[in-house]
C-alpha positions as CSV (number, residue, x, y, z in Angstrom):
1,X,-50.7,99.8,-66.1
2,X,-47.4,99.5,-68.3
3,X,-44.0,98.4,-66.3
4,X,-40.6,98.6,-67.9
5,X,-38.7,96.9,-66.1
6,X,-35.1,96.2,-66.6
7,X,-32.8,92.8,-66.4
8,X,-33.4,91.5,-62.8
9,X,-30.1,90.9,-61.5
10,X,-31.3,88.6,-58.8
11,X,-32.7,86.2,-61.5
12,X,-29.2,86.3,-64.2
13,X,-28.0,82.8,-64.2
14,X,-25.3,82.8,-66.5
15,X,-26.3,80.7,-68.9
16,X,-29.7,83.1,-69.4
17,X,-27.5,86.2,-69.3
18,X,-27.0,86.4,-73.4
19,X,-30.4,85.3,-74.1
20,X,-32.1,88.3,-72.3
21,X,-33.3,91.7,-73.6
22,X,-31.9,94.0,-71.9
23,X,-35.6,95.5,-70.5
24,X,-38.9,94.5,-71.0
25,X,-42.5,96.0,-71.1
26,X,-45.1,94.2,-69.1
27,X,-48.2,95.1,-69.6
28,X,-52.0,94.6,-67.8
29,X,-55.2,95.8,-67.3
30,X,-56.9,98.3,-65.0
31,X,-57.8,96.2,-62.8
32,X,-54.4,94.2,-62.5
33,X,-52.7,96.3,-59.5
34,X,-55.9,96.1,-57.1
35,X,-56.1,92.0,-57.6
36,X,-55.3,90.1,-54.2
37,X,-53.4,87.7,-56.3
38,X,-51.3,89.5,-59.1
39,X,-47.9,88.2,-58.4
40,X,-48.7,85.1,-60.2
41,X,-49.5,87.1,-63.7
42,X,-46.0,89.2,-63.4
43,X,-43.7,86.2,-62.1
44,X,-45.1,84.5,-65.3
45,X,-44.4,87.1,-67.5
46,X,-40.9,87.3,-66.2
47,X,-40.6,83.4,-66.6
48,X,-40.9,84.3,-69.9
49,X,-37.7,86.6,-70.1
50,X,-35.5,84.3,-68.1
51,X,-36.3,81.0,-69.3
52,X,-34.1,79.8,-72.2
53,X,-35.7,79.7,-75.6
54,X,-38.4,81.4,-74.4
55,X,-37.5,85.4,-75.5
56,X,-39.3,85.4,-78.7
57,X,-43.0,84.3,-77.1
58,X,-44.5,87.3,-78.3
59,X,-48.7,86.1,-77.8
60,X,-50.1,87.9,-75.0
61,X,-50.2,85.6,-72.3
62,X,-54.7,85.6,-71.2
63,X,-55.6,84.9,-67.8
64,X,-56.8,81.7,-68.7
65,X,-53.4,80.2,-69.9
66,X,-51.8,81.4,-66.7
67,X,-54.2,79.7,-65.2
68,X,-54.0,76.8,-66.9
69,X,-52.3,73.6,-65.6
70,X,-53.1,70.8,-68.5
71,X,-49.8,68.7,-69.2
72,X,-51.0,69.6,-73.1
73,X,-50.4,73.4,-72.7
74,X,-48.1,75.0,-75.2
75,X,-45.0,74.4,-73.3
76,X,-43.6,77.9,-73.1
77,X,-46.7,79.0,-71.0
78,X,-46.4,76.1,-68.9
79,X,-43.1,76.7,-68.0
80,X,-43.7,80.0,-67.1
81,X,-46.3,79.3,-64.4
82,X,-44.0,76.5,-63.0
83,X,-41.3,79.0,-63.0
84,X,-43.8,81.6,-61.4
85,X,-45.1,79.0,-58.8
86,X,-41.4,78.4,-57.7
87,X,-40.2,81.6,-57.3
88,X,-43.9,83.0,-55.2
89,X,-44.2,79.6,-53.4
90,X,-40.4,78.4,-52.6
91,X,-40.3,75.0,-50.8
92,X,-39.2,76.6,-47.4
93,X,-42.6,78.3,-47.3
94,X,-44.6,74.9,-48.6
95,X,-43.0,73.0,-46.0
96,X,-45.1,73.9,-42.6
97,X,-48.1,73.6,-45.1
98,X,-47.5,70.1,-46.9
99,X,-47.3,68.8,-42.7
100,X,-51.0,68.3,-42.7
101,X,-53.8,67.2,-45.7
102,X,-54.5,69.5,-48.3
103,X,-57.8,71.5,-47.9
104,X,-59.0,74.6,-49.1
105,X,-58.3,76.8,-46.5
106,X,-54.4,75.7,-46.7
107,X,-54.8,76.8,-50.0
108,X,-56.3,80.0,-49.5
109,X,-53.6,81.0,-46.8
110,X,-50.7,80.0,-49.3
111,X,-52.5,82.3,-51.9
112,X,-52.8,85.0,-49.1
113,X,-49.3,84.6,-47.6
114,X,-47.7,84.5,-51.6
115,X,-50.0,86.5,-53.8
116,X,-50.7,84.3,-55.8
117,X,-54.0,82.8,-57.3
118,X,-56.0,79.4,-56.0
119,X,-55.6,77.7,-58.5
120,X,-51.4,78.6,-58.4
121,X,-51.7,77.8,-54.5
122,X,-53.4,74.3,-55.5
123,X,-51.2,73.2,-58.2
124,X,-47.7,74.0,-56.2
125,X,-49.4,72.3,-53.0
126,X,-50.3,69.3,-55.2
127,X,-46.9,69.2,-56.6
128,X,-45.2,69.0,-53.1
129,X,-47.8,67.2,-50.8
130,X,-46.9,63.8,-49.6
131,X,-50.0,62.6,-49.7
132,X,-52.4,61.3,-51.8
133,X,-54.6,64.2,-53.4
134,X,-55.1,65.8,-56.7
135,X,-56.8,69.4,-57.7
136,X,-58.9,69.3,-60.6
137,X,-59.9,72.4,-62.9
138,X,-63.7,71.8,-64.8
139,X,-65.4,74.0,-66.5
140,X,-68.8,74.7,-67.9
141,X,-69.4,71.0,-66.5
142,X,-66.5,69.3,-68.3
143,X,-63.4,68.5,-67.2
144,X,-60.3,70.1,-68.5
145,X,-57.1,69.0,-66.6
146,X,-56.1,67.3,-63.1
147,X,-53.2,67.7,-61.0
148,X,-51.9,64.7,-59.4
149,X,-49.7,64.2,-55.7
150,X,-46.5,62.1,-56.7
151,X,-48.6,59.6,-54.5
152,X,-52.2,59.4,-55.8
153,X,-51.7,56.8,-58.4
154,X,-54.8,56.9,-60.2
155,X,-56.6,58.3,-63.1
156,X,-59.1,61.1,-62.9
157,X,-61.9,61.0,-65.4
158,X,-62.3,63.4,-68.1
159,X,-65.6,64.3,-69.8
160,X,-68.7,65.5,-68.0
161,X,-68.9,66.3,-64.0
162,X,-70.9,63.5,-62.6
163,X,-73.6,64.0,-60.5
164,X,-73.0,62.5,-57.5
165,X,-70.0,65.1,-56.9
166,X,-69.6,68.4,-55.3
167,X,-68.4,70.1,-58.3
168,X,-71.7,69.0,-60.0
169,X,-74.1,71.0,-56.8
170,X,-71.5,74.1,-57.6
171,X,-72.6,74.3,-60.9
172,X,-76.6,73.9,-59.6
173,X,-75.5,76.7,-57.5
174,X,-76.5,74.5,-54.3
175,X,-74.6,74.6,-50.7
176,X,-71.5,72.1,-50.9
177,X,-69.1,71.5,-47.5
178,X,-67.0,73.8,-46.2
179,X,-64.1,71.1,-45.6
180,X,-63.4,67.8,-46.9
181,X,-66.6,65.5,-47.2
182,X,-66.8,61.7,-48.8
183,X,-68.0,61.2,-52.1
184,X,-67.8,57.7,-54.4
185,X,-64.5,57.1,-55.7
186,X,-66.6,56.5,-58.9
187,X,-67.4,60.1,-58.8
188,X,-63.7,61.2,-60.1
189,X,-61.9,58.1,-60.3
190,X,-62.0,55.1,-63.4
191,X,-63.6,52.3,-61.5
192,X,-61.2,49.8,-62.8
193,X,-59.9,48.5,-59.3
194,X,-61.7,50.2,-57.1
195,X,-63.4,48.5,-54.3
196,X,-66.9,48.4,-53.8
197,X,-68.1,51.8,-51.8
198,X,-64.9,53.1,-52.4
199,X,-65.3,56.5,-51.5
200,X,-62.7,60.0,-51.9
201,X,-62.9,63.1,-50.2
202,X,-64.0,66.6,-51.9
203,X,-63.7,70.2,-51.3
204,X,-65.2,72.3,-54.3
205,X,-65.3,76.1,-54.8
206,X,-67.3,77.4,-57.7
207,X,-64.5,80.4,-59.7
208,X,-67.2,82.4,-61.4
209,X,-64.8,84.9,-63.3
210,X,-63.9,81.7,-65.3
211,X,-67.0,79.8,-64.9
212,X,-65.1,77.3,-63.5
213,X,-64.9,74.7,-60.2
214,X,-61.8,73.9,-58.4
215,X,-62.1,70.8,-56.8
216,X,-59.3,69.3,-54.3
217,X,-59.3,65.3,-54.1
218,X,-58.1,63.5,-51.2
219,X,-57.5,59.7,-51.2
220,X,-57.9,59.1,-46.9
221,X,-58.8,54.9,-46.9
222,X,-57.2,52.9,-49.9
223,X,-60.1,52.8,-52.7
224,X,-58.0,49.9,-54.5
225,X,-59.2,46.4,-54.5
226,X,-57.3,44.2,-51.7
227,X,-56.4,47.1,-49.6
């Protein structure tokens, strides 16, 4: 499927009005009009003709960068899908679901009622919740990038997913919880300062199209030493 589609008037701040081509081709593959959440790809691409400085990115953008949340993304495609998560997931709409602690199932209904992807419906929910969670993307066992509440105010590990997580039984393709279940802090978090039994709560959902676990951390008790 090829779009042309010409300069969105709705989205012509004056200061981007010079910078933009006067029509664009967005293009996708077969599959790309049946998927349940293709409003993220196209709000990203259009992030891309908006954004100042960002007219000449002339890559094709893969699934796997607009998926991509890690801070050390080239910052043109991170900027899109920030763009793309503000414009599908506007704060009036994230309001009713930042109320109550993040699970999955928020997640999927934001994804549902925007279009857009989990991972999209994570991240934006992570960046507006009030309370202390994180989503973190691992793949083929490792961790890649984390996602971090304003609130959460520690450090996720990097490296290999430890055992004694939920992400870890996804990849054994075993049974994990359908909700938010304790695991030891130690489990995602660097044990510096943390108490002793310190535990976090998990949800994990194995993304096989990438390979991939999305896991969605929630600090409940205080895990810190003296709290």
């Amino acid at each position: 499927m090829t779009s042309f589609i010409g300069r969105p008037k709705a989205m012509t701040a004056h200061s981007y009005a010079s910078a933009m081509p006067s029509a664009a081709v967005l293009s996708s593959t077969p599959g790309f009009a049946r998927s349940p959440a293709n409003a993220s790809p196209l709000a990203h691409e259009i992030g891309h003709l908006v954004l100042p400085d960002q007219q000449e990115v002339s890559a094709p953008c893969k699934q796997q960068r607009i998926e991509n949340w890690d801070a050390d993304l080239y910052r043109p495609e991170l900027e899109a899908n920030r763009f793309a998560a503000e414009i599908l997931m506007p704060r009036g709409i994230m309001a009713e679901f930042c109320q109550s602690e993040p699970s999955l199932e928020s997640i999927r209904s934001i994804a549902k009622l925007c279009g857009t992807s989990l991972t999209a419906s994570a991240v934006r929910l992570i960046t507006l919740t009030p309370h202390r969670a994180a989503v973190v993307w691992s793949q083929d066992q490792k961790i890649l990038w984390s996602k971090l509440s304003e609130g959460f105010v520690r450090w996720i590990r990097k490296g290999e997913v430890r055992e004694n997580s939920f992400a870890a039984q996804c990849y054994r393709k075993q049974s994990v919880p359908d909700q938010l279940a304790p695991v030891p802090a130690s489990a995602w978090l660097h044990e510096k300062g943390l108490r002793e039994g310190a535990q976090i709560w998990e949800q994990s959902v194995g993304l096989k199209r990438y390979g991939a676990v999305l896991s969605l951390l929630v600090i409940i008790e205080a895990v810190e030493k003296g709290k």
